[in-house]
C-alpha positions in Angstrom: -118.7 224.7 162.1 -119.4 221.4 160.1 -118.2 218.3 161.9 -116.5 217.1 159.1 -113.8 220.3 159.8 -112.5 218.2 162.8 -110.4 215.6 160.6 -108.9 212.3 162.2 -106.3 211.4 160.0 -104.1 208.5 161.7 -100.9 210.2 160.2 -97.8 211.9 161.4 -96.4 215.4 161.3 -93.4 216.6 161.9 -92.6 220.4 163.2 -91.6 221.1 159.1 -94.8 219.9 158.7 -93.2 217.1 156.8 -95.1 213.3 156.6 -93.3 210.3 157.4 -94.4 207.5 159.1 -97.9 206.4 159.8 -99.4 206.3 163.4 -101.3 203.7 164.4 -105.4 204.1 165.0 -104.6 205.3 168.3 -103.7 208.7 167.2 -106.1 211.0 166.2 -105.5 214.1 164.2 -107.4 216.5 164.8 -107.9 219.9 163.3 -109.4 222.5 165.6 -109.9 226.0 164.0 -106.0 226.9 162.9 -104.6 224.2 165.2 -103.5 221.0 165.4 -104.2 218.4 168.5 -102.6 214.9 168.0 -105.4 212.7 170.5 -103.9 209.9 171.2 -106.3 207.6 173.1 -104.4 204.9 175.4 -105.2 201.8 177.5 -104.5 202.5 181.3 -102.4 199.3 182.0 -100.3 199.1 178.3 -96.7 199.1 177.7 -97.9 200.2 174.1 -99.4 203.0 174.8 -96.7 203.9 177.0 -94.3 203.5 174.0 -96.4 205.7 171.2 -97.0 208.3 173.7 -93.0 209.3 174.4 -93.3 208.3 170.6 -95.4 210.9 169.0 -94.6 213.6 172.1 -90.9 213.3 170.8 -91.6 213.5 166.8 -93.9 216.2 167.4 -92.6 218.2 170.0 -95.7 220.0 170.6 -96.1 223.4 172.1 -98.4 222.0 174.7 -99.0 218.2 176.2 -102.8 217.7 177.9 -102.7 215.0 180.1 -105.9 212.8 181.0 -105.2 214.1 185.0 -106.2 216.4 187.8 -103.9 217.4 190.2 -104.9 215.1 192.8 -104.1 212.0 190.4 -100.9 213.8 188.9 -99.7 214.1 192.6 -100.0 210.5 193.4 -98.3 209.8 190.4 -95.4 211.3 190.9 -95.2 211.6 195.0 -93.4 208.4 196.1 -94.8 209.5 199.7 -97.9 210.3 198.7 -99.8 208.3 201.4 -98.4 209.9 204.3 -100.2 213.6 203.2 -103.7 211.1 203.4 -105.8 213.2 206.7 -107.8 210.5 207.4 -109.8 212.6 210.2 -110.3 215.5 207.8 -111.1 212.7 205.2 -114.0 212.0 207.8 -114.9 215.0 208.9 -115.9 216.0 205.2 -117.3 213.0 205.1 -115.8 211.5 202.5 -114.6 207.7 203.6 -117.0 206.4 200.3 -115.6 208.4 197.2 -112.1 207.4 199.2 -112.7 203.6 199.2 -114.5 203.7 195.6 -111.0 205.3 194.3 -109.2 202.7 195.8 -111.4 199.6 194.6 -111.2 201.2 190.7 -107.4 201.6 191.4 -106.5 198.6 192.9 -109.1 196.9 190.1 -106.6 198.5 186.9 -103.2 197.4 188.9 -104.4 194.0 189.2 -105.0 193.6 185.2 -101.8 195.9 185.2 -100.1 193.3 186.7 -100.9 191.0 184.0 -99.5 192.8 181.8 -96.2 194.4 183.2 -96.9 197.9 183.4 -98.3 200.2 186.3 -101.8 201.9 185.6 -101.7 205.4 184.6 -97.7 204.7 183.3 -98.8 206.2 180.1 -99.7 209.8 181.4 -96.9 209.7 183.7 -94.4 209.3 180.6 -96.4 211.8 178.9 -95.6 214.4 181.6 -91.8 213.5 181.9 -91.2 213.4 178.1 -92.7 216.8 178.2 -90.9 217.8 181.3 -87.4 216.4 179.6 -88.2 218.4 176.2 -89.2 221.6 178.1 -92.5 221.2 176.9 -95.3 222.7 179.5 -98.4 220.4 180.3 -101.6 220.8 181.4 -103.5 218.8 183.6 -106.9 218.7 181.7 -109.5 216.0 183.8 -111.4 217.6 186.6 -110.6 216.7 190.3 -111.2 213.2 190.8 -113.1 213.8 194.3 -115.6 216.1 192.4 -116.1 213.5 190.1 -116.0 210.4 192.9 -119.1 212.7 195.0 -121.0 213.6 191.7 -120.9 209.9 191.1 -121.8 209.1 194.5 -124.4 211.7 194.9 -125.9 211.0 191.7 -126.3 206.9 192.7 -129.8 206.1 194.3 -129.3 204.1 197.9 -129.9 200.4 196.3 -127.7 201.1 192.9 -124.7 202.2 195.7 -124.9 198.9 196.4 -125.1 197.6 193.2 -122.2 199.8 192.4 -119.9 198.2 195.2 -121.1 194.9 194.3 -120.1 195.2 190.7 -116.5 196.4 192.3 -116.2 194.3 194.8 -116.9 191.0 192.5 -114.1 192.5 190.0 -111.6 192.6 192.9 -111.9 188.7 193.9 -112.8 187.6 190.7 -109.9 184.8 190.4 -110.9 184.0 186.5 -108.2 183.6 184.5 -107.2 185.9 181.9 -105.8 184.2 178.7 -103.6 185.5 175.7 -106.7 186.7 173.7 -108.0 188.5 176.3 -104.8 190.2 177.4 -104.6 191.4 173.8 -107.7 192.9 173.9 -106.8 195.3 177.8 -103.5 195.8 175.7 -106.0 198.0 173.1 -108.6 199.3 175.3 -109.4 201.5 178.3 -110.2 199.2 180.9 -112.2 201.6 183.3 -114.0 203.3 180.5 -115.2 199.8 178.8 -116.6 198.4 182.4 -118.4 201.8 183.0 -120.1 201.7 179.4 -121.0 198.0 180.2 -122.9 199.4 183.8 -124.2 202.2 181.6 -127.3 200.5 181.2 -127.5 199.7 185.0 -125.8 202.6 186.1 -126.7 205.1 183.9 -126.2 208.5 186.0 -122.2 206.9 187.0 -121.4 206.4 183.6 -122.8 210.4 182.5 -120.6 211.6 185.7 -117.5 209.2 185.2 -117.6 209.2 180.7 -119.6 212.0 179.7 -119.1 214.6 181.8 -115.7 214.2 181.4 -115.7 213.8 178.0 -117.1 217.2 177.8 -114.0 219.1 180.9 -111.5 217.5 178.8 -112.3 218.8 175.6 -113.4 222.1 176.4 -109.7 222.3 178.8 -107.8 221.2 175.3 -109.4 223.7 173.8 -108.5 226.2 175.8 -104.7 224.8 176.3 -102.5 226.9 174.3 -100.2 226.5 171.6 -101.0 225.5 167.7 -99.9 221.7 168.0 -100.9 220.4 170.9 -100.5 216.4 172.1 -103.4 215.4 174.0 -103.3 212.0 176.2 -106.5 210.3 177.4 -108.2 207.0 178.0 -108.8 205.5 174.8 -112.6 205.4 176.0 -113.0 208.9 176.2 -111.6 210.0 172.4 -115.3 209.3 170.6 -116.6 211.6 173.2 -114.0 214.4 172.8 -114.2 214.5 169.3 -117.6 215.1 169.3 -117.4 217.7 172.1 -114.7 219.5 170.5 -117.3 220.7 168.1 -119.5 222.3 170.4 -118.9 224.9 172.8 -119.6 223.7 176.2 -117.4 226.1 178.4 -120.4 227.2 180.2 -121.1 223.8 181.5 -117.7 223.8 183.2 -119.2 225.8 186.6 -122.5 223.4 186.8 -120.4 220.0 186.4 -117.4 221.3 188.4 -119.2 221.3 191.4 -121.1 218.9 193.9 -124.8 218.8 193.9 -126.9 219.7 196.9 -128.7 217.0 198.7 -132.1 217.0 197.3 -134.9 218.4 199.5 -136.5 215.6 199.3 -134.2 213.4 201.0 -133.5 216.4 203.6 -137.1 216.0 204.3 -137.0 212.0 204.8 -133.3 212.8 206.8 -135.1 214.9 209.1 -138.7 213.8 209.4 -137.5 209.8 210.7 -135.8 211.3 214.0 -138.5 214.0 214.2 -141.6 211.2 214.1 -139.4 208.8 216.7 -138.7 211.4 219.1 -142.5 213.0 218.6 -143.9 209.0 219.3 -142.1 208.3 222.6 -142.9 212.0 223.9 -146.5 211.2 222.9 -146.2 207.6 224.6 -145.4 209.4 227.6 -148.3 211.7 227.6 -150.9 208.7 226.5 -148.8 206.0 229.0 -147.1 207.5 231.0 -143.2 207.8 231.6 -142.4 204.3 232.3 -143.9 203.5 228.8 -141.8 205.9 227.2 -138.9 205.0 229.3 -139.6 201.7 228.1 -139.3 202.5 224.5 -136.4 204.5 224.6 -134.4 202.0 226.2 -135.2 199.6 223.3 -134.5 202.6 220.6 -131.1 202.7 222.6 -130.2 199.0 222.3 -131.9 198.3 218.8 -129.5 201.0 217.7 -126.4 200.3 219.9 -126.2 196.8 219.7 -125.7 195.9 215.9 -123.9 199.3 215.7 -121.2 197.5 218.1 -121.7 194.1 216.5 -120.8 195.9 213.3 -117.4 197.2 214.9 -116.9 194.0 216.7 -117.2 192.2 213.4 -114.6 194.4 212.4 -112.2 193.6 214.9 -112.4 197.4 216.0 -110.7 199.2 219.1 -112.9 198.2 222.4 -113.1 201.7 222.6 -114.3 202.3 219.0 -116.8 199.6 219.7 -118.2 201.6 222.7 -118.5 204.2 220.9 -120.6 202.6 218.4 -122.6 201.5 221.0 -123.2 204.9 222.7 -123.4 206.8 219.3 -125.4 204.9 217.4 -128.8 205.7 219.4 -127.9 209.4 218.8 -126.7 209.8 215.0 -130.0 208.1 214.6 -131.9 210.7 215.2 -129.8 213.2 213.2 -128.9 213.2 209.3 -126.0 215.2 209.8 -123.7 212.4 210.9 -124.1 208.4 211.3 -122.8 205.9 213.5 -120.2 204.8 210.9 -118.6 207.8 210.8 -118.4 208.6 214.2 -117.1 205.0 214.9 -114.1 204.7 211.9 -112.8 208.6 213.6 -112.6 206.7 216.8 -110.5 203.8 215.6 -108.4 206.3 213.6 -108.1 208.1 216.7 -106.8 204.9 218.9 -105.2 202.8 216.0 -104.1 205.0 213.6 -102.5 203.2 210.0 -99.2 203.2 209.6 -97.3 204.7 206.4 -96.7 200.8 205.3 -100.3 199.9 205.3 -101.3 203.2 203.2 -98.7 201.7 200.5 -99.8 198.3 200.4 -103.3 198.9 200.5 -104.0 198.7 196.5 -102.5 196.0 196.9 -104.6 194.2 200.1 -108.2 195.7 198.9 -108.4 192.9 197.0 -107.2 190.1 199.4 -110.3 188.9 202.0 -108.1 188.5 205.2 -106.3 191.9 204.6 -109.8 193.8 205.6 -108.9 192.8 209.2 -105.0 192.9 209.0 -104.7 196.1 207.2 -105.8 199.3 209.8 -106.6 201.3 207.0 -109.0 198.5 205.6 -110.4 197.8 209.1 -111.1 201.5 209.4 -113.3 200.8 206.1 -114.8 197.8 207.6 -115.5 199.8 210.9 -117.1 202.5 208.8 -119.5 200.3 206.9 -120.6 197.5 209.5 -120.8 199.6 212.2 -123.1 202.1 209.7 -125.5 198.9 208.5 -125.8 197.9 211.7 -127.3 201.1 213.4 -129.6 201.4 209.7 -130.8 198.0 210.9 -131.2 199.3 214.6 -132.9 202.3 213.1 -135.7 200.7 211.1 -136.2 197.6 214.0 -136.7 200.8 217.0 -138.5 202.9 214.5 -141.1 200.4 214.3 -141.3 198.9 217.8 -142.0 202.3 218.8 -144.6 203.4 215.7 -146.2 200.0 217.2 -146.3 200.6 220.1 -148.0 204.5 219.4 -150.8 203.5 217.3 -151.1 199.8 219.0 
């Protein structure tokens, strides 16, 4: 089917199929096969596009409303007490503390330009589910689940561009620039999140397919398959180029491949695996060359290369005495195994003895972005726990490692 069949006429229809007013360039018209989707592309943090969405939903009164969500994101929406279903243990246990902090830092990055402006991010979809829900129209919750997309991201980020990645985030967060009138004008028309992941695309490249792309290609292939013959379709202004274009093609057997979380590759399985197997083959060859005191020797300095910046980490952090123990004593042995590292084994502990409470889940959008808060909030200092007390055993890791290679070939 010619591209030119999908039309994006920037007017209105009513259920007669009567024209009146004009939209603005927002709303996109477009004809798919004998139906009609009204894609209305919206800025996250705009009182505007909250407006034209409860607009065009009542005018048009679809048969169907496909919202830019998942259920996860729809949930948190609309759950006041949200925070206190977070399972920050299972959260661990699957480890998953990363993609949760990542969500956080892009959330807590669109509320504070949302605050700017007056409006809570994500206010448009929210309106466009309880128009719907008011009319009796049914919706559709068309984005894929935001953790699949957070650990396809994640996974999909080499080690040094992770770090890049936080960088970028964590310089938006305490950015204190100004924003003046001209500028707020400009958020007012755009999708925030979308334009800063196509101005990383040419750092990030593999986060911007997984975060734009992919998505662009779920969403479109879930309108399509929404029923109904007019349907309303609300998304991130950033994401309506590549819907239109994906509308045209038929990508439904892509859903599976991108809907899922890629394996670790072999390769870095191998390099998990073969760092603990060549320390613990280099002290049991020390103490067949040297003897047992040499090897004794060396693995006493494997334990406290590991153990003491693991614990400096968690003391850094202001962590539980007995979370920075168990750095201490956990660190030497999540060393020698991929499966688990010292940072996780060290942020279940301090969830363990200093559990957040329900106000400090609430505010923390809010404190991510204020220094001190890191070591005020316990749900931030479980963050901080998790990360400095992880960098410090990688430190310990690579300073033992090569005492100990010295030592072999020495």
């Amino acid at each position: 089917m010619p591209l030119d069949h999908y039309l994006t006429k920037n007017i209105m229809r009513e259920p007669n199929s009567q024209e009146h007013h004009n939209y603005p360039a927002d709303v996109h018209i477009v004809s798919h096969q004998s139906r009609t989707i009204y894609l209305i592309g919206t800025a996250h943090i705009s009182q505007e596009s909250v407006d034209l969405v409860e607009k065009v939903i009542r005018e048009q009164k679809p048969d169907r409303v496909c919202i830019e969500l998942d259920d996860k994101r729809y949930k948190a929406l609309t759950d006041k007490k949200k925070w206190q279903s977070l399972d920050l243990k299972e959260i661990i246990r699957k480890k998953q503390l990363s993609t949760l902090v990542i969500n956080m830092l892009m959330a807590s990055y669109q509320k504070k330009l949302g605050s700017k402006l007056g409006v809570s991010p994500g206010a448009e979809l929210l309106k466009a589910a309880t128009t719907a829900d008011e009319l009796g129209i049914p919706i559709s919750l068309c984005d894929r689940d935001v953790r699949i997309t957070l650990r396809r991201a994640w996974k999909s980020t080499s080690f040094f561009k992770k770090g890049y990645l936080f960088a970028a985030l964590f310089g938006s967060l305490f950015d204190k620039t100004e924003v003046d009138e001209e500028k707020l004008s400009e958020l007012k028309r755009t999708d925030v999140l979308s334009e800063l992941m196509e101005e990383m695309g040419d750092v990030l490249p593999d986060v911007k397919r997984v975060l734009i792309d992919e998505r662009d290609m779920f969403l479109a292939e879930k309108i399509k398959e929404s029923e109904g013959e007019v349907v309303v379709a609300v998304v991130g202004a950033g994401h309506v180029p590549g819907i239109i274009a994906k509308l045209n093609e038929d990508n439904h057997h892509m859903i599976a491949e991108i809907s899922t979380i890629p394996p670790v590759s072999k390769y870095y399985k191998f390099i998990g695996w073969a760092i603990p197997l060549i320390i613990i083959a280099s002290i049991i060859i020390l103490g067949i060359q040297k003897g047992a005191a040499v090897a004794g020797a060396n693995l006493l300095y494997w334990i406290l290369a590991n153990g003491i910046p693991s614990s400096l980490g968690a003391a850094i952090a202001l962590a539980h005495p007995v979370t920075i123990l168990s750095a201490f004593c956990g660190a030497p042995i999540t060393s020698l195994t991929p499966v688990i590292g010292a940072g996780y084994v060290a942020a279940f502990v301090q969830v363990m003895v200093k559990p957040p409470v329900v106000l400090e889940f609430e505010s923390v959008i809010d404190d991510i972005s204020k220094f001190t808060k890191w070591w005020s909030n316990k749900l931030l200092r479980i963050f901080l726990v998790f990360f400095l007390a992880g960098f410090g055993s990688l430190i310990g890791t690579w300073i033992g490692g090569y005492e100990i290679i010295t030592n072999l070939v020495s």
